[in-house]
N, CA, C and O atoms as a GROMACS GRO file, in nm:
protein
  320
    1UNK      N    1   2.931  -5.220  21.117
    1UNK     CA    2   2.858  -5.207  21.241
    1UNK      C    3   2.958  -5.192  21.355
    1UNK      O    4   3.062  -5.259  21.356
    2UNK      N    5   2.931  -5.116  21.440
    2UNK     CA    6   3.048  -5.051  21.563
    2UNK      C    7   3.008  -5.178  21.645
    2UNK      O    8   2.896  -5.228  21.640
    3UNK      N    9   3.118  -5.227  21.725
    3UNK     CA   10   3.115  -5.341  21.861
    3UNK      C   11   3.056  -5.255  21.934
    3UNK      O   12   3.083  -5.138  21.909
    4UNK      N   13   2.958  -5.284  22.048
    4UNK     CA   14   2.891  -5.221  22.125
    4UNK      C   15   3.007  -5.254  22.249
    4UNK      O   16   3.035  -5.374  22.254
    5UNK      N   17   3.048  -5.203  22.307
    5UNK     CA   18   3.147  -5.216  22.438
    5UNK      C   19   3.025  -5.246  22.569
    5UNK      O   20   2.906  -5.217  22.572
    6UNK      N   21   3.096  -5.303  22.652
    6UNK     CA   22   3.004  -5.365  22.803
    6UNK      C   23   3.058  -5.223  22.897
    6UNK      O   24   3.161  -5.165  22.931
    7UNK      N   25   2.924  -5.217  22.909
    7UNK     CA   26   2.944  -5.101  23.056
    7UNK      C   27   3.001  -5.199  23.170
    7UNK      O   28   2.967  -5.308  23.216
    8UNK      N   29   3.106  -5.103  23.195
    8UNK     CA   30   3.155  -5.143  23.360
    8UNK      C   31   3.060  -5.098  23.478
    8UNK      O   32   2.991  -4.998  23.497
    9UNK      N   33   3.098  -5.258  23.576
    9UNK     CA   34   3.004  -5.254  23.673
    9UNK      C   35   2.997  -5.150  23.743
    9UNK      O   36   3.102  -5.139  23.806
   10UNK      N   37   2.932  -5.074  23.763
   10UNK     CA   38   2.938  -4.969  23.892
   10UNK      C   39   2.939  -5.025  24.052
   10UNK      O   40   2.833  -5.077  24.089
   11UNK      N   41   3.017  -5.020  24.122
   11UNK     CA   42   3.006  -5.039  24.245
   11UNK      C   43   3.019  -4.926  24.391
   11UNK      O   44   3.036  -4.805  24.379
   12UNK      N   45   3.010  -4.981  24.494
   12UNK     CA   46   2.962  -4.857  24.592
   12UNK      C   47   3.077  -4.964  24.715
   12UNK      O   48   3.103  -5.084  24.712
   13UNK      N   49   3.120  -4.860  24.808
   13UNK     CA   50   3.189  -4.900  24.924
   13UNK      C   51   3.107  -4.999  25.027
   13UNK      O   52   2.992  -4.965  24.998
   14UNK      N   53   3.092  -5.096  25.123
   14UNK     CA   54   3.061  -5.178  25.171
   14UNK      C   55   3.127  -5.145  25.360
   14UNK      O   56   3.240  -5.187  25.385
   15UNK      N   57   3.071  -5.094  25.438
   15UNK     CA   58   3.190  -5.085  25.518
   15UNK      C   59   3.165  -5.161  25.664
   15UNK      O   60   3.110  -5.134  25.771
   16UNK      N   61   3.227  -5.255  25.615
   16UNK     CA   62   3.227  -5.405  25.764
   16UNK      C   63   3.353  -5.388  25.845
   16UNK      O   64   3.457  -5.331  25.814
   17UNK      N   65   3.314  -5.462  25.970
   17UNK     CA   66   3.443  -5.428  26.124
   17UNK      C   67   3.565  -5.481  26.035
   17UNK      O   68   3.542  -5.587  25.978
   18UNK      N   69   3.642  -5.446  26.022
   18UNK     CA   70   3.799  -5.510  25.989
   18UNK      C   71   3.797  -5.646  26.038
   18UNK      O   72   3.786  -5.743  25.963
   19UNK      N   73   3.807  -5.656  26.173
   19UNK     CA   74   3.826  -5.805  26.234
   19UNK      C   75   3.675  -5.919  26.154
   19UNK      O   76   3.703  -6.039  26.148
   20UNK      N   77   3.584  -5.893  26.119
   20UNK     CA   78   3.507  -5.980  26.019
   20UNK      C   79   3.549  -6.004  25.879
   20UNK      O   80   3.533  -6.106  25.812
   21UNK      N   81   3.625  -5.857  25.834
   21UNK     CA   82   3.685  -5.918  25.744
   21UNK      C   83   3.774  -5.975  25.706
   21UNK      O   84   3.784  -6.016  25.590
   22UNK      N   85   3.899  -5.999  25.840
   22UNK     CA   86   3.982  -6.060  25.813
   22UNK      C   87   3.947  -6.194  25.878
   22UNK      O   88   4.035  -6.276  25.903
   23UNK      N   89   3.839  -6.211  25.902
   23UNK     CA   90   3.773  -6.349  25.974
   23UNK      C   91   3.738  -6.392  25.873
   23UNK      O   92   3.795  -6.501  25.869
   24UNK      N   93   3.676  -6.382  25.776
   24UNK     CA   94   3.640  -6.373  25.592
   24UNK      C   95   3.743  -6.413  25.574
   24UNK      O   96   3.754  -6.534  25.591
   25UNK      N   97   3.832  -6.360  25.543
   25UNK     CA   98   3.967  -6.411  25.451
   25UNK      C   99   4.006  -6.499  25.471
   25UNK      O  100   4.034  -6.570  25.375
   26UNK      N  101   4.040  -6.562  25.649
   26UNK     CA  102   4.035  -6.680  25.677
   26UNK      C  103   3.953  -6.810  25.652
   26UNK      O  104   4.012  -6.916  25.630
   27UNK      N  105   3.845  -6.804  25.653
   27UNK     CA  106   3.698  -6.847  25.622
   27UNK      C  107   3.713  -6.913  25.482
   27UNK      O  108   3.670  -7.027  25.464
   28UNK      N  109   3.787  -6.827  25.362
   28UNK     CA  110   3.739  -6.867  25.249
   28UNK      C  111   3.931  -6.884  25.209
   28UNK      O  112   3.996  -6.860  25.107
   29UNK      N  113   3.958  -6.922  25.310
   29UNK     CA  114   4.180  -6.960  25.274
   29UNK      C  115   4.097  -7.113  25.223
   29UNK      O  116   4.013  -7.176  25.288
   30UNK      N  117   4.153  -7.147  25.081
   30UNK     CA  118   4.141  -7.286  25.009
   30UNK      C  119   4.025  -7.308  24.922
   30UNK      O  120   4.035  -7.413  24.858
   31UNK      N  121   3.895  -7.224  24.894
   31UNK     CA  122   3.716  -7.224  24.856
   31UNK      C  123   3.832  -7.167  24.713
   31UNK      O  124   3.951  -7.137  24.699
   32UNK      N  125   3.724  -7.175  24.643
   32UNK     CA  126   3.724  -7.100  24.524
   32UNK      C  127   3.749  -6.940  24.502
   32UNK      O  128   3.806  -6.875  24.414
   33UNK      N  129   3.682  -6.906  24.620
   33UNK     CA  130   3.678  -6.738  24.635
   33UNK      C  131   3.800  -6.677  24.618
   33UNK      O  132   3.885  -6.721  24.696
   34UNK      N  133   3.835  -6.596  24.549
   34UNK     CA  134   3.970  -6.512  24.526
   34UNK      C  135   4.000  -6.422  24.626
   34UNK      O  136   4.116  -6.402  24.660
   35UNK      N  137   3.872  -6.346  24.695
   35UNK     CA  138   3.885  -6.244  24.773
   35UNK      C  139   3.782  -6.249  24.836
   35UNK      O  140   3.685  -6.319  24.806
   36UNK      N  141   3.794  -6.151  24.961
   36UNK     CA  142   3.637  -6.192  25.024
   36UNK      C  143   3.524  -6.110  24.989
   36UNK      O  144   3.410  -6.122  25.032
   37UNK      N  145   3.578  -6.000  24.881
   37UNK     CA  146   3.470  -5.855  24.789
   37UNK      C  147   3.403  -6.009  24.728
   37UNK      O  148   3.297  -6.046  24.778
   38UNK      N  149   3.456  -6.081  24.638
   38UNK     CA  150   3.416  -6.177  24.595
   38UNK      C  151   3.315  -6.257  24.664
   38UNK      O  152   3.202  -6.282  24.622
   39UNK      N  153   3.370  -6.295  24.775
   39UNK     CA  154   3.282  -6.441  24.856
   39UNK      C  155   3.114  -6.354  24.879
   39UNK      O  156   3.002  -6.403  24.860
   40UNK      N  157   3.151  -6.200  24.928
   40UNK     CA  158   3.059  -6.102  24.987
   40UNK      C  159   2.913  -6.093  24.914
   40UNK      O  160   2.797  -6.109  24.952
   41UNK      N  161   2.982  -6.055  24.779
   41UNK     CA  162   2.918  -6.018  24.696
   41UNK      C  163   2.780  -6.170  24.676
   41UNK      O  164   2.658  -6.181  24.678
   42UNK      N  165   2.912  -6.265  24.657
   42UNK     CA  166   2.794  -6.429  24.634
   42UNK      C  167   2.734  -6.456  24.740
   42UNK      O  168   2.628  -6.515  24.720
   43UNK      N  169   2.766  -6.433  24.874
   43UNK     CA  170   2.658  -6.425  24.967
   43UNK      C  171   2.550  -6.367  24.979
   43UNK      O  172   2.439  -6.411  25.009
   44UNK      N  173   2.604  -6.212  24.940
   44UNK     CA  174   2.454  -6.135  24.972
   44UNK      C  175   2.352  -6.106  24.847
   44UNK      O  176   2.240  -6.056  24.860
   45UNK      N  177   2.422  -6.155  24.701
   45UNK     CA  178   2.287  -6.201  24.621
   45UNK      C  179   2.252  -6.312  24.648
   45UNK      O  180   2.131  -6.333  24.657
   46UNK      N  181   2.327  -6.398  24.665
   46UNK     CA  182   2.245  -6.526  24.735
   46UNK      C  183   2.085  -6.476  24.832
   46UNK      O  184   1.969  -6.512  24.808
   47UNK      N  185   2.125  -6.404  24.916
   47UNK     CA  186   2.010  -6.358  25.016
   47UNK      C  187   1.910  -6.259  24.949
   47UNK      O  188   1.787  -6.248  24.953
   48UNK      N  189   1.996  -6.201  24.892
   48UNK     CA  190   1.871  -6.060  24.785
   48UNK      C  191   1.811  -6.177  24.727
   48UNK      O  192   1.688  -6.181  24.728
   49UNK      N  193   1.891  -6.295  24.664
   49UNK     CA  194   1.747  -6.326  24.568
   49UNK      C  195   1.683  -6.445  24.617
   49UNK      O  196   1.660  -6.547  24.553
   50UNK      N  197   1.646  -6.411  24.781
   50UNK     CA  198   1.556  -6.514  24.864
   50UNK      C  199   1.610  -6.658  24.883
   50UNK      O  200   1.553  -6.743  24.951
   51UNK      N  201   1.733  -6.679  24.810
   51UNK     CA  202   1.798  -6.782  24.848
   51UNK      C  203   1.828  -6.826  24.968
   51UNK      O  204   1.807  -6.751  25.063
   52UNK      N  205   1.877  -6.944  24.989
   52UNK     CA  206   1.982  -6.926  25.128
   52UNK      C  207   2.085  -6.997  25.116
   52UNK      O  208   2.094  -7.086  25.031
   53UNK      N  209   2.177  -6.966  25.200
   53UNK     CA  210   2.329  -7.026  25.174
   53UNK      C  211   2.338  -7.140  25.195
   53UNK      O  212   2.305  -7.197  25.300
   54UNK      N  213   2.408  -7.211  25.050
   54UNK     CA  214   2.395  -7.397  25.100
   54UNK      C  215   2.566  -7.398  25.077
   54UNK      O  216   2.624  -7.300  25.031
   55UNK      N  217   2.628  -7.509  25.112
   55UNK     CA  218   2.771  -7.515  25.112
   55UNK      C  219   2.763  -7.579  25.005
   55UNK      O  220   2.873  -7.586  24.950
   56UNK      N  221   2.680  -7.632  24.946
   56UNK     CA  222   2.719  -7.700  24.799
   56UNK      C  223   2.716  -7.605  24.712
   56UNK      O  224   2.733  -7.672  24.610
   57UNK      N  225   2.707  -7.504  24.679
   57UNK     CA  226   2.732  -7.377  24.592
   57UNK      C  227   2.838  -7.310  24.654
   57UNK      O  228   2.912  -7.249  24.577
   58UNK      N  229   2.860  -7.305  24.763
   58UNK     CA  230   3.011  -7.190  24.809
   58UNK      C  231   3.100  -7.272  24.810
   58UNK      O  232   3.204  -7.221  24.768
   59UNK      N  233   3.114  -7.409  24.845
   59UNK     CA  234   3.216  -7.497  24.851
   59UNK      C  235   3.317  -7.498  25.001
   59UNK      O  236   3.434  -7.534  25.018
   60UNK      N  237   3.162  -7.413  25.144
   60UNK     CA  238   3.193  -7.420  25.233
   60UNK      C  239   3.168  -7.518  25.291
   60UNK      O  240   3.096  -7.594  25.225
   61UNK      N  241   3.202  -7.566  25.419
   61UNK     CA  242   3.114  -7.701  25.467
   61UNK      C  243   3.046  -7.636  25.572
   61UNK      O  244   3.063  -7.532  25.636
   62UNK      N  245   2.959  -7.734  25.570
   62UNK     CA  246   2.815  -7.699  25.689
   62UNK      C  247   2.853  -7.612  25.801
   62UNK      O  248   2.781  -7.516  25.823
   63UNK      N  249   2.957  -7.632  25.876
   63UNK     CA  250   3.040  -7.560  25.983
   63UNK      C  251   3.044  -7.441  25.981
   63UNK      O  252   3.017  -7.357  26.067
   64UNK      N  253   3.098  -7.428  25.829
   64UNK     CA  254   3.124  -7.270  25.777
   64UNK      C  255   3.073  -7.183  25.768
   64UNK      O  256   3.099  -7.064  25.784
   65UNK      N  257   2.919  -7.286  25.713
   65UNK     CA  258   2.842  -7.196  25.669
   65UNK      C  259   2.723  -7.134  25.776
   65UNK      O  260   2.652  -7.033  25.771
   66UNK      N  261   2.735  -7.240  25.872
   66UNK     CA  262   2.631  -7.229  26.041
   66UNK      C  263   2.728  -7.055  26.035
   66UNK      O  264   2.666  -6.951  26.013
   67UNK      N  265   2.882  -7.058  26.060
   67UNK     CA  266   2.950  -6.995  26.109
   67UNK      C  267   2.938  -6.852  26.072
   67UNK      O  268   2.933  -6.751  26.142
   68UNK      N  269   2.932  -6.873  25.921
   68UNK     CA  270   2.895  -6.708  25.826
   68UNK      C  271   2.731  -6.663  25.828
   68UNK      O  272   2.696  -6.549  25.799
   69UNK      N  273   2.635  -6.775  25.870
   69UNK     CA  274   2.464  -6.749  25.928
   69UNK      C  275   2.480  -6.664  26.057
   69UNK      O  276   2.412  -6.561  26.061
   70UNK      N  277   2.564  -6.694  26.169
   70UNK     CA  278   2.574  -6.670  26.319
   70UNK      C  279   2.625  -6.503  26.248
   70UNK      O  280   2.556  -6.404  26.272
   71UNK      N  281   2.695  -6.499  26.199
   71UNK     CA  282   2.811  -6.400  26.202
   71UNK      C  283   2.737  -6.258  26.149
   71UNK      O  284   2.756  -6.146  26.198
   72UNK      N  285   2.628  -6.298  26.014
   72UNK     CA  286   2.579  -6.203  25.941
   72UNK      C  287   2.417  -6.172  26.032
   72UNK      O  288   2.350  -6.070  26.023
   73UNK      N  289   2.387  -6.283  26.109
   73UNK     CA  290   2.271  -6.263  26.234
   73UNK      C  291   2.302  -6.170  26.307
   73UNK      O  292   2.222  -6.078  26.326
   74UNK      N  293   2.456  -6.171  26.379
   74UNK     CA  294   2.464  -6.077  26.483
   74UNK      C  295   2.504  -5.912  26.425
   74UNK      O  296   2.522  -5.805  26.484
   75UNK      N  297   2.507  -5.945  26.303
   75UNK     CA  298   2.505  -5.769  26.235
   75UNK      C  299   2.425  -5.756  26.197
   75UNK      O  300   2.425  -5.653  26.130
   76UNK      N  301   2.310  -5.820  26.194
   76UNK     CA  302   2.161  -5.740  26.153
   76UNK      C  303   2.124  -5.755  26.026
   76UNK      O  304   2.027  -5.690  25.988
   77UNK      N  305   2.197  -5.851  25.927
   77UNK     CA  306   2.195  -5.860  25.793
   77UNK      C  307   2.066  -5.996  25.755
   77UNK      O  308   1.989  -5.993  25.659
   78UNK      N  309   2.075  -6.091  25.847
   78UNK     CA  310   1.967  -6.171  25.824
   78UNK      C  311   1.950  -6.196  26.001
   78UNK      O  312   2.018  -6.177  26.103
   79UNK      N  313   1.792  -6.260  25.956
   79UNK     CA  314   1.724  -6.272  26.125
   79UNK      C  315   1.824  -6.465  26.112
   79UNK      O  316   1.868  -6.555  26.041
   80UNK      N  317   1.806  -6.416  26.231
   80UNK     CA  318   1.872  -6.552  26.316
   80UNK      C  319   1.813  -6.646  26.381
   80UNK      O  320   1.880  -6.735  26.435
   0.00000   0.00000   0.00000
């Protein structure tokens, strides 16, 4: 029987202000997150799947996470 191989993820470009994303990188210096494609990605299925962002799953603290609510409000990504 042949190993069935895993399709690779397909992904698509994302295109945010530079200065948010290097506000991101800062944001997640010490979290678990490797990168902020990473942190991005767990945020915004977090929100696709009606969730909402708690710091006990990102391993942000409350501060952080008020901070990344304010941030993704004023770009139009969630109401505020």
């Amino acid at each position: 029987m042949a190993a069935r191989r895993k399709q690779p993820v397909k992904t698509v470009t994302l295109k945010i202000p530079a200065d948010l994303y290097h506000n991101l990188g800062r944001l997640i210096e010490g979290t678990g997150f490797r990168s902020v494609t990473e942190f991005a990605v767990h945020v915004l299925r977090d929100l696709a799947a009606g969730g909402k962002l708690r710091h006990e799953t990102t391993g942000l603290t409350p501060q952080e996470v008020e901070l990344v609510r304010k941030r993704l409000a004023a770009l139009g990504y969630i109401d505020g």
